[in-house]
Structure formats: structure tokens, C-alpha cells
C-alpha positions as CSV (number, residue, x, y, z in Angstrom):
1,X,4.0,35.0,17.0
2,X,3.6,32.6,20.0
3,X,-0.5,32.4,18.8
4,X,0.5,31.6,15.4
5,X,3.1,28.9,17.1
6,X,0.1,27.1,18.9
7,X,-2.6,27.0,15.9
8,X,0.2,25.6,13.9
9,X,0.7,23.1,16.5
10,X,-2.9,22.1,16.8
11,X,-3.4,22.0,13.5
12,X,-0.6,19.7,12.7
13,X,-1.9,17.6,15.5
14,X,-5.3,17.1,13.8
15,X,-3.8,16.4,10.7
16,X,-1.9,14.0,12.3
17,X,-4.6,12.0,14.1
18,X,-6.1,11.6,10.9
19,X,-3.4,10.4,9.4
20,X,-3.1,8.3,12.4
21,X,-6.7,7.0,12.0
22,X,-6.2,6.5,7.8
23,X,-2.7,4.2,8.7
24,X,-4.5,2.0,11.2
25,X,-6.8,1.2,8.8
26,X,-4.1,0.8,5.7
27,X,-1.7,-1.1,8.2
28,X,-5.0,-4.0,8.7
29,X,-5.8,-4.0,4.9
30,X,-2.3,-4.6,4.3
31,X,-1.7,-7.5,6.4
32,X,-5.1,-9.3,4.8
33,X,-3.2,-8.5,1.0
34,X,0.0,-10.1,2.7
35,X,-2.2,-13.2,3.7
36,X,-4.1,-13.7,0.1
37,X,-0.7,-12.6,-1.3
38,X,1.3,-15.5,0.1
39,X,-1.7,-17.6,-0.8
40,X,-1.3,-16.7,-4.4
41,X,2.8,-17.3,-4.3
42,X,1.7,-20.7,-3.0
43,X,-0.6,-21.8,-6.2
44,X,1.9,-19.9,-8.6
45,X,4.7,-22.1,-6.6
46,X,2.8,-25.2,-6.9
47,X,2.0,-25.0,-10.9
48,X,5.7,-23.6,-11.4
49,X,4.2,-19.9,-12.7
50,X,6.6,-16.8,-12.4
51,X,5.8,-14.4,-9.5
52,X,5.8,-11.7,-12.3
53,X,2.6,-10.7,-14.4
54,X,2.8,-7.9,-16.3
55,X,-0.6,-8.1,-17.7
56,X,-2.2,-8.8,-14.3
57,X,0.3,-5.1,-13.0
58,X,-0.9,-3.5,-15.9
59,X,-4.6,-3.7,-15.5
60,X,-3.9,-2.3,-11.6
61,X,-1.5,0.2,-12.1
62,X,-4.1,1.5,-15.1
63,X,-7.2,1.9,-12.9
64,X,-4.9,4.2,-10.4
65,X,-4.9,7.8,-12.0
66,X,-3.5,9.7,-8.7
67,X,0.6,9.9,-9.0
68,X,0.9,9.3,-5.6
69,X,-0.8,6.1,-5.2
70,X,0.2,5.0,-8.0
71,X,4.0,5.1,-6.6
72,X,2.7,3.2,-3.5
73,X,0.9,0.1,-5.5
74,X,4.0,0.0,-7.1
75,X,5.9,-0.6,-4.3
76,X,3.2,-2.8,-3.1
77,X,3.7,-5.2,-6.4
78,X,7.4,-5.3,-5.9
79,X,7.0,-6.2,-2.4
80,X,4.5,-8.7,-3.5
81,X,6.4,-10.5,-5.6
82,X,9.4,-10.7,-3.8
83,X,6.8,-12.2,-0.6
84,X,5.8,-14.6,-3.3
85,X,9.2,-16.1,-4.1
């Protein structure tokens, strides 16, 4: 029992470094989106354009196929927009 205890553990510690190494990397990609993504709310702001563009979510959303992600980019475009405003 006590065996099984410790592979579990290790095991759940290598798929957490992964993870670890995967975030790092989101967490930096993310932060260059925020950047361009303010940039973007700035020329929408300036020639008085909504922050919303359904064609333009549409086209993302319909290249994603995996459930998962696509339940993250969607948070992504709400959080998006509302950085836009």
C-alpha cells in the first residue's frame, strides 16, 4: 500500500512539473496577447468601433476543435473585450 502511496506521489509530481513548465510558457504568451490586445482596444477606441466582433470570434472559436480549449479562448475573448473597454 505504502509503494503504491509513493509512485502515485511521483507520478503526480511529474505531471505536475510539466504542467508547471506548459503554464510558464502560457502565462508569457498571455501577457504579449494582453499587450497587442490593449493595442487593439486603443485603435477600436480611437475610430469609435465596438469591442465586440462576432465575425472576427467566430473564425477563432471555428479553428479550435478540442472542447477544452475551446472553453478557455472563450474566456480569453470575454476577458479581452472587457480589457478593451
Amino acid at each position: 500500500m505504502l509503494k503504491d502511496q509513493v509512485k502515485m506521489t511521483k507520478d503526480l509530481q511529474k505531471y505536475r512539473k510539466k504542467i508547471d513548465k506548459i503554464d510558464k510558457k502560457l502565462q508569457k504568451h498571455l501577457e504579449k496577447r494582453e499587450i497587442l490586445v490593449k493595442k487593439i482596444g486603443k485603435v477600436k477606441k480611437e475610430n469609435k468601433i465596438g469591442t465586440t466582433d462576432k465575425a472576427r470570434e467566430k473564425e477563432i472559436l471555428g479553428k479550435i476543435k478540442n472542447a477544452y480549449v475551446k472553453k478557455i479562448f472563450k474566456s480569453i475573448i470575454e476577458i479581452s473585450k472587457e480589457t478593451q473597454r
